[in-house]
N, C-alpha and C positions, 0 to 999 in steps of 0.2 A: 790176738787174744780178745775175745770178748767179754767185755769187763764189767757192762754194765749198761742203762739203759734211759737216756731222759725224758722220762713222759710225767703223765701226769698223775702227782701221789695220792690222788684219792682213787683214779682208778686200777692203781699198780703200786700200793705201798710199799713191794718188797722191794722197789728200784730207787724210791725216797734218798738213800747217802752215796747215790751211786758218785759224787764231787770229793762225798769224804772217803769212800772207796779209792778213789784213784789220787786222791791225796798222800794216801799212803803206799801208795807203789812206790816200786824202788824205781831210776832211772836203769832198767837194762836194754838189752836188745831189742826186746819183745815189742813189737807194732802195736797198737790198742786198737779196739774197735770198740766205739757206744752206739745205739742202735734208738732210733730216733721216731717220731708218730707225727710229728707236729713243725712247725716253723720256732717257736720258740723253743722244744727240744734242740734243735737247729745249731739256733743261737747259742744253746746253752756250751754245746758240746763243741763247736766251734769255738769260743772264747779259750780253751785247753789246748794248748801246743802240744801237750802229753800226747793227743788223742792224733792217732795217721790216719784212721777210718770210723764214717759214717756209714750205718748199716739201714737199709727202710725197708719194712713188709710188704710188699705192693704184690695185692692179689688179685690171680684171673677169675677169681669167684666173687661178683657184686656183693654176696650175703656174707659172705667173711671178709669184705674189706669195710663193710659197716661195722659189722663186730669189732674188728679186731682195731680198728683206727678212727670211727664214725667219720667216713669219708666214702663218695662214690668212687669206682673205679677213677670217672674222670676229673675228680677232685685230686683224687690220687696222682694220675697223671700230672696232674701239672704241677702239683708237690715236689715232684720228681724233676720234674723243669728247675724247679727254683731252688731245690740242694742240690743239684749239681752245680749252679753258678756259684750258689756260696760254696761247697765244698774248692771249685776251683779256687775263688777268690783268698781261701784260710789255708790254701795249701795242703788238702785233704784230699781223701778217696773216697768215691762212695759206689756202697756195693748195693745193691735190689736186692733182696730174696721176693722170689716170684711164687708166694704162696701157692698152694690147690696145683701147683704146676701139674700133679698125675691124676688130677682128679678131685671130687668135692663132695660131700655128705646130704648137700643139698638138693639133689637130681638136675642142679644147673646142667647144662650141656657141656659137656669137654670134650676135646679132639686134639692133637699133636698139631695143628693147624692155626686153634687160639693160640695155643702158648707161640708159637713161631711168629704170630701174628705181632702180639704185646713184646714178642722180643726185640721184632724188627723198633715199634716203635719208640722203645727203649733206647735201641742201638742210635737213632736218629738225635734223641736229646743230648748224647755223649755219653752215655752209661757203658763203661770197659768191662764190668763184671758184673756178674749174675748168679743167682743160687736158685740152682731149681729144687724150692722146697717139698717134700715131701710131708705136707700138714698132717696127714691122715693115714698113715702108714699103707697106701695103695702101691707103691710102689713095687715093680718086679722087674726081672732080667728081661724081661720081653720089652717092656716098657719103657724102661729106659734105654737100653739098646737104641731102642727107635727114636726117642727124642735127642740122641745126643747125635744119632747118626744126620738127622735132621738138620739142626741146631747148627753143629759143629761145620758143616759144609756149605748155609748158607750164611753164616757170622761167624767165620774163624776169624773174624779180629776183636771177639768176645771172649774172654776168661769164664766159662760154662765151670760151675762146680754143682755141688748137692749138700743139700741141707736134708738128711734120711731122721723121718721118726721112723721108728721102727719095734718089732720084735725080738729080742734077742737070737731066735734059731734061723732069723733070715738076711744076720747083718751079711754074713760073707757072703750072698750071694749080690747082693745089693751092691756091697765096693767092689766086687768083682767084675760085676756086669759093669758099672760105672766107668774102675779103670781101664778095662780091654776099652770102651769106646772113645777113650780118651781123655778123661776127665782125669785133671790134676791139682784140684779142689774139693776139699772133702772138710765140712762142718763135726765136730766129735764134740760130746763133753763126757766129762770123768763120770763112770760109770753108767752113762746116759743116763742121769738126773735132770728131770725137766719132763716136758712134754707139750700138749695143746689140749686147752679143755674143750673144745670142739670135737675131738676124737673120740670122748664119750669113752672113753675104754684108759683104765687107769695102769692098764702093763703096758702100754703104748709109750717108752719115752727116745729120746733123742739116741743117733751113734754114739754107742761108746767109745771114746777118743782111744781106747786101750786094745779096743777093737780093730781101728785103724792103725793101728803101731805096729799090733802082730802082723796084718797084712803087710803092712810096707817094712818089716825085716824078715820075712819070709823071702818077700820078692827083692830083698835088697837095693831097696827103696830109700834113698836119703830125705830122712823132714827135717834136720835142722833141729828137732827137738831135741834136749838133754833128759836123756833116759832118767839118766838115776835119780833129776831133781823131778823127772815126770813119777817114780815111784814115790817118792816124799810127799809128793802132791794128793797122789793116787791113797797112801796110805793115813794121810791127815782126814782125806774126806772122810773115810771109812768112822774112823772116830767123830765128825763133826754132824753125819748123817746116819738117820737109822732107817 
């Protein structure tokens, strides 16, 4: 579950009690993940034994990783160097999402070739898992197809999932295309609330996690999740969001 995020409150106030957030969790089953920009986010979220995973942005697009973290790519890189050691050292995971993976708003250049490229050198720092984000809602069953078919055949000892913004009329084709190639990682949130101001387009927001539920009991798909307290959840948001 992703709970929350330690960056910095002046410029992400909505993540400001993300400590008192997870204060109040219960001790369950549930894994945690905080999602970090910084070395001192780092620290922060590693001082919390609550917390089993670090999550980091790290984008193939130089002009979204300025945005999105004021860092170059290879500042980035080696960010990535030094929370995996601490993630080893606190007994944590940490996962990449590989931003712009299908593409970028900026006319950077993209090819299935970069992203293969930044995975390799990913895979070299010790990074076990990866979300190829879909920042911009480009993504298609053509497209991914081809990066997983890529991906998956030269790093099968990489856990590949997807992080999908998207459209509503085009989720099921997206986890579709996704799970035939393999992919056994899939990012949701209730209702798909959220999204990327980058996208420029405000119907643009994240998988909806309920969206991914029907798929995987359609296909009789075990997630581990509990249904009835995923409707409780699903039914609270509804009341707390308009």
């Amino acid at each position: 579950l992703d709970f929350g995020s330690f960056v910095s409150p002046k410029a992400i106030p909505q993540m400001r009690d993300t400590a008192n957030v997870l204060s109040q969790l219960n001790d369950s089953n549930t894994s945690l993940l905080a999602i970090v920009a910084n070395q001192r986010g780092a620290d922060e979220a590693c001082s919390f034994e609550r917390i089993n995973f670090i999550g980091y942005p790290f984008s193939i697009s130089e002009i979204f990783q300025q945005r999105n973290t004021n860092k170059s790519i290879d500042q980035s890189l080696t960010l990535v160097e030094e929370l995996q050691i601490k993630c080893e050292r606190y007994n944590k995971s940490l996962i990449v999402y590989m931003s712009m993976a299908f593409g970028n708003p900026y006319l950077e250049y993209w090819h299935e070739d970069i992203v293969a490229k930044w995975g390799e050198k990913l895979s070299t720092l010790g990074v076990k898992t990866i979300a190829l984000s879909d920042t911009i809602g480009v993504s298609n069953p053509n497209n991914i197809k081809l990066l997983f078919s890529l991906l998956s055949q030269e790093y099968p000892h990489i856990d590949w999932g997807v992080h999908f913004h998207t459209h509503l009329e085009s989720c099921r084709e997206k986890i579709e295309a996704a799970f035939n190639s393999g992919c056994r990682r899939f990012d949701g949130v209730i209702k798909g609330f959220g999204g990327c101001p980058m996208a420029k387009d405000d119907l643009l927001g994240n998988m909806p996690t309920e969206k991914l539920l029907s798929f995987a009991q359609e296909k009789k798909i075990e997630t581990g999740i509990n249904i009835l307290t995923f409707e409780s959840a699903y039914n609270k948001s509804i009341d707390l969001f308009v």
